[in-house]
LUMKOL-40254 format. One record per residue (C-alpha): residue number from 0; x, y, z; residue in three letters. Coordinates in nm, 4 decimals, always signed. Layout:
NUM;X;Y;Z;ala
...
//
This chain:
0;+8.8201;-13.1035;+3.4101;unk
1;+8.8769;-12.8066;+3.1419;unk
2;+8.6636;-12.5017;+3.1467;unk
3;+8.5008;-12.4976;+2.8032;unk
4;+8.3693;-12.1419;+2.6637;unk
5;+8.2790;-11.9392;+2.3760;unk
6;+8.0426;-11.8596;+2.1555;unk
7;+7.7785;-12.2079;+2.1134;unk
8;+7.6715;-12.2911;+1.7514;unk
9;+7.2997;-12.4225;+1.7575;unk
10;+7.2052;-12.7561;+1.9772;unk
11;+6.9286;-12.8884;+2.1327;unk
12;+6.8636;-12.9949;+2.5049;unk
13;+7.1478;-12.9409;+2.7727;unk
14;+7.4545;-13.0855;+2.5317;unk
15;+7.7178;-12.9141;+2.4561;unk
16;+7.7432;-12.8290;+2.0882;unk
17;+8.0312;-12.6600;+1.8788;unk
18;+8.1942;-12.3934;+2.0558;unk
19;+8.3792;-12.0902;+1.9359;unk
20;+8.6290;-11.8980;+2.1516;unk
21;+8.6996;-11.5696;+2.0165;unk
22;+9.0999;-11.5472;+1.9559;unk
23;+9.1146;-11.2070;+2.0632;unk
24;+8.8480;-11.1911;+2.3185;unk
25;+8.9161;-10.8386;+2.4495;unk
26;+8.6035;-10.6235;+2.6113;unk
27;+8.3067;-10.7446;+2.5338;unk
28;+8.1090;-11.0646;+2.4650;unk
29;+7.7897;-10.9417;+2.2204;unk
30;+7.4835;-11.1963;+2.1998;unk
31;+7.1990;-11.1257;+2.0053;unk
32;+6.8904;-11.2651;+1.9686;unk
33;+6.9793;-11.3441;+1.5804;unk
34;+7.2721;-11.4541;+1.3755;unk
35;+7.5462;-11.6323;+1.4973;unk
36;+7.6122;-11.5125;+1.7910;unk
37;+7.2966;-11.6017;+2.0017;unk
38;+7.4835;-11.7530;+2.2883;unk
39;+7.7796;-11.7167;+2.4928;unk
40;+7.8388;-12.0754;+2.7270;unk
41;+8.0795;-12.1625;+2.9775;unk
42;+8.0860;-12.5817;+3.0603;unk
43;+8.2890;-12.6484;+3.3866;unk
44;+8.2233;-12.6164;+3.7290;unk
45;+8.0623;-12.3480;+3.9435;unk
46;+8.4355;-12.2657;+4.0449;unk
47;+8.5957;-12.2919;+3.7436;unk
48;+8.3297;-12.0168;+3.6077;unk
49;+8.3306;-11.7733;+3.8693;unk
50;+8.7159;-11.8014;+3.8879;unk
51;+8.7137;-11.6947;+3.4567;unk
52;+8.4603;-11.4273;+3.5635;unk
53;+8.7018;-11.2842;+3.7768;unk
54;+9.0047;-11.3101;+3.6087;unk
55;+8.7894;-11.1435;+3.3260;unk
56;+8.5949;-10.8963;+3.5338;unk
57;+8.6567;-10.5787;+3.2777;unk
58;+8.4580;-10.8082;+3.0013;unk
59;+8.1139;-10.6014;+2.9074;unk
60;+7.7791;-10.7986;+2.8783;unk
61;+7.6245;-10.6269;+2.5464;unk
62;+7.2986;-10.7275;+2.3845;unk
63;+7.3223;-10.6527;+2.0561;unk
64;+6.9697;-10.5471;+1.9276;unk
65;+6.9793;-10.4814;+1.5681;unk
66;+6.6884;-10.5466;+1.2970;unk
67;+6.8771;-10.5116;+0.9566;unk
68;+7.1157;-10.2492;+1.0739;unk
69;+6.8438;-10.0639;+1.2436;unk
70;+6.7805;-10.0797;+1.6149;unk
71;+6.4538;-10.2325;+1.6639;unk
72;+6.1705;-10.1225;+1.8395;unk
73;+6.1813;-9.9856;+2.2217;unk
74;+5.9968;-10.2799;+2.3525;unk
75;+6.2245;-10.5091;+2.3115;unk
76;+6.4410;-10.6488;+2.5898;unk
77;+6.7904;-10.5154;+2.6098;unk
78;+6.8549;-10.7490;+2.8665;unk
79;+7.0906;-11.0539;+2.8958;unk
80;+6.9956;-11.4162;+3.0408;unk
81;+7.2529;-11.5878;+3.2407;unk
82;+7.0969;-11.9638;+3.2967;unk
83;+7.2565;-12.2073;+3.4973;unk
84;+7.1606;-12.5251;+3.3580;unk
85;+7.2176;-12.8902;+3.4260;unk
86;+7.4467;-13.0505;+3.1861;unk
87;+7.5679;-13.4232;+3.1157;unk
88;+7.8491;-13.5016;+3.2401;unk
89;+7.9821;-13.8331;+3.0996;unk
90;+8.3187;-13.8058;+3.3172;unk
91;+8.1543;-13.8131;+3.6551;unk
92;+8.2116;-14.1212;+3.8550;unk
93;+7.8845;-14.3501;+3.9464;unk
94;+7.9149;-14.2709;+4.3015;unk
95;+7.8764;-13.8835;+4.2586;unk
96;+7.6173;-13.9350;+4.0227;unk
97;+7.4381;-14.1190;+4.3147;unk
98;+7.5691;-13.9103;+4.5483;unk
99;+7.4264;-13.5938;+4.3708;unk
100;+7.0667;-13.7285;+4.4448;unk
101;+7.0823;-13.6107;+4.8013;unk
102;+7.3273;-13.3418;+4.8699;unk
103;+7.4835;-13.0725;+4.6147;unk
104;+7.8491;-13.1265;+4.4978;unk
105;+7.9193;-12.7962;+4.3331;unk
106;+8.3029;-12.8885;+4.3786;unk
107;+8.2791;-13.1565;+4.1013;unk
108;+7.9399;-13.1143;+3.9184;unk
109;+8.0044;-12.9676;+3.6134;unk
110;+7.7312;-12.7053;+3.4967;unk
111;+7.6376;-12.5377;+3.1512;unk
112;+7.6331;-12.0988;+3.1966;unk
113;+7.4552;-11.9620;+2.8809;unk
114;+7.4481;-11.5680;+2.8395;unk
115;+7.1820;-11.4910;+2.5845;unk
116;+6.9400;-11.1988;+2.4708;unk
117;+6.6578;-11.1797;+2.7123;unk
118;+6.3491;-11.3314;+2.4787;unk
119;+6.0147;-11.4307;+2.6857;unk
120;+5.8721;-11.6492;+2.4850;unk
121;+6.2380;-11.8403;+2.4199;unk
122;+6.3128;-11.8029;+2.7682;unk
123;+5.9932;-11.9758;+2.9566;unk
124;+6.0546;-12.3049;+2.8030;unk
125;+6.4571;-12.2927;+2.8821;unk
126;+6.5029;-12.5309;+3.1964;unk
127;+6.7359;-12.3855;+3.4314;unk
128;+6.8969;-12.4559;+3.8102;unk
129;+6.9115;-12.0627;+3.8448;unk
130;+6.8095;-11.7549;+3.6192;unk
131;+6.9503;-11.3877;+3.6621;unk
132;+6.8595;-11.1289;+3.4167;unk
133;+7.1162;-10.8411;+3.3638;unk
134;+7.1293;-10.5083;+3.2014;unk
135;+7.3126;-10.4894;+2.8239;unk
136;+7.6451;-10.3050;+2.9454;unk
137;+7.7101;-10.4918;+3.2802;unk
138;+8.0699;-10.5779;+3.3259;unk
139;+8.1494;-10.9454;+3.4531;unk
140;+8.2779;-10.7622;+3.7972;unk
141;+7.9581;-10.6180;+3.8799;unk
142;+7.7565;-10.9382;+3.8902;unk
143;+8.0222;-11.2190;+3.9563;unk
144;+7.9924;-11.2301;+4.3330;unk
145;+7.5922;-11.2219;+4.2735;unk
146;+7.5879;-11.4620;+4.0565;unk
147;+7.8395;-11.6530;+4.2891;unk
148;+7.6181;-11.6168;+4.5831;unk
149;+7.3409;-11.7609;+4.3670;unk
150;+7.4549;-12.0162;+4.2030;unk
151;+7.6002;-12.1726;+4.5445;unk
152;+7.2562;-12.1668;+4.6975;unk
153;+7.1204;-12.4979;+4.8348;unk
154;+6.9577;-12.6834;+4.5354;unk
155;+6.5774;-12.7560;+4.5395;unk
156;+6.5066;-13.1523;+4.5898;unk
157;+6.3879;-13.3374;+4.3672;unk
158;+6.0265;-13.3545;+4.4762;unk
159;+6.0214;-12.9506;+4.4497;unk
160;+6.1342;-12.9729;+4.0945;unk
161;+5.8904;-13.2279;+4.0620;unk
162;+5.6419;-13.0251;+4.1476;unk
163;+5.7095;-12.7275;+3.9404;unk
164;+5.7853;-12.9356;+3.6674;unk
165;+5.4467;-13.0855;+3.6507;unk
166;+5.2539;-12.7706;+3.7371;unk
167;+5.4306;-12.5570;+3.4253;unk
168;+5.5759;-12.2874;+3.6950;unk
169;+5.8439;-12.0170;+3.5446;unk
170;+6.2022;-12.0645;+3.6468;unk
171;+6.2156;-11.7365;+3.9649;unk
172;+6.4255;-11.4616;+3.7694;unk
173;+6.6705;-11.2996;+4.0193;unk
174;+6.7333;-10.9586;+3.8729;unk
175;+7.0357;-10.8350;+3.8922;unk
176;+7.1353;-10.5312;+3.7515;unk
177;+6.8135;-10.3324;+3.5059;unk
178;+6.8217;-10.0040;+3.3415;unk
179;+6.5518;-9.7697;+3.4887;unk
180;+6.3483;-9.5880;+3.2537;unk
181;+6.4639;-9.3074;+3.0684;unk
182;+6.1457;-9.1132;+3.0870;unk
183;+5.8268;-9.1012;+3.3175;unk
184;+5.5400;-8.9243;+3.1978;unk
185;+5.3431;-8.7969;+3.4973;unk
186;+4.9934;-8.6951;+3.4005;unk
187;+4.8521;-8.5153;+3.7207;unk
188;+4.4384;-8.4712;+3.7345;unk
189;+4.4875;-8.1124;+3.6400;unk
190;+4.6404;-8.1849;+3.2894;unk
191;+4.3444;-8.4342;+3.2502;unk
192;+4.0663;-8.2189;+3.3093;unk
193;+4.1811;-7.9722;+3.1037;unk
194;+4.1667;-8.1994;+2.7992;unk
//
C-alpha cells in the first residue's frame, strides 16, 4: 500500500480526490480556509502516517489567514484541524472488511488525515474517527506522538457511533497544542466604581 499525500483539490464525502505533492516540500505545509490550498491529506495507514510525520518532524503547521492580502479579523481561528477519517478502501480483502466489524486493524486499514483551517461551522458536519485541533506554527514533532497515541486508541463500536450519529453529537476535539491569549484585561471592582 503507498502513502498518498499532498495538497487535496475539492471532493466530496471520504474519497480521495486529486492530490498535489509539493515538489519541493521544504518547511512548511500552509492551509487556508480559501483558495487552493484548503487541505493538506495523507491516505495510508496509521503507520505509514506517523512514520512520514517523523521522518518530517521539522515541517511547520501554518494557517494561513489572509482576507485579500489583509489579515482578517482577531476572531477568527488560527488553528489547524487534523481529522482522522474513515476512507474506502477498495484494496482490502473481504475478510478484513468483515473482520474490521469487531476488532480494530490499524496495521492494514487504510485511513484519510486531513490538516485544514479550523472553521466551526465547516468543521461540525465533517465526520471523523478522531479530531485534534493544533496551534498555526506547530511543527509535525511536537504533536506526532500525540496524535500517535490518539489515533491508536480503541475504536468506539458501532452501536456508540450509532448513537451519536443519530443524536447529532460533535466529534470530542482533543486539543493539542493552543496559543494562550496575548492580553487579559483585568477589571478589578475598584476601576468599576470609579466609572
Amino acid at each position: 500500500m503507498k502513502l498518498i499525500y499532498g495538497y487535496e483539490m475539492a471532493t466530496p464525502g471520504a474519497h480521495i480526490g486529486h492530490v498535489v505533492c509539493p515538489p519541493l516540500l521544504s518547511r512548511k505545509i500552509t492551509v487556508s480556509s480559501g483558495g487552493n490550498t484548503t487541505r493538506w491529506i495523507f491516505y495510508g495507514t496509521r503507520k505509514q502516517i506517523i512514520q512520514w510525520m517523523r521522518d518530517h518532524s521539522h515541517i511547520i503547521l501554518e494557517n494561513s489567514v489572509f482576507n485579500g492580502g489583509h489579515p482578517s479579523d482577531s476572531h477568527i481561528h488560527t488553528e489547524l484541524v487534523i481529522d482522522l477519517q474513515y476512507a474506502y478502501d477498495n484494496e482490502q480483502s473481504y475478510a478484513d472488511f468483515i473482520k474490521s466489524y469487531f476488532v480494530d486493524i490499524f496495521e492494514v486499514e487504510r485511513v484519510k488525515v486531513e490538516i485544514r483551517a479550523r472553521v466551526e461551522s465547516k468543521d461540525s458536519s465533517i465526520a471523523s474517527l478522531n479530531r485534534s485541533i493544533v496551534a498555526s506554527g506547530t511543527t509535525l514533532g511536537e504533536i506526532v506522538d500525540d496524535l500517535e497515541k490518539e489515533w491508536n486508541k480503541p475504536g468506539e463500536s458501532y452501536l456508540t457511533q450509532t448513537v451519536h450519529l443519530f443524536n447529532d453529537e460533535p466529534v470530542h476535539n482533543h486539543i493539542i497544542s493552543a496559543k494562550p491569549p496575548t492580553s487579559v484585561h483585568v477589571v478589578s471592582n475598584e476601576s468599576q466604581q470609579a466609572h
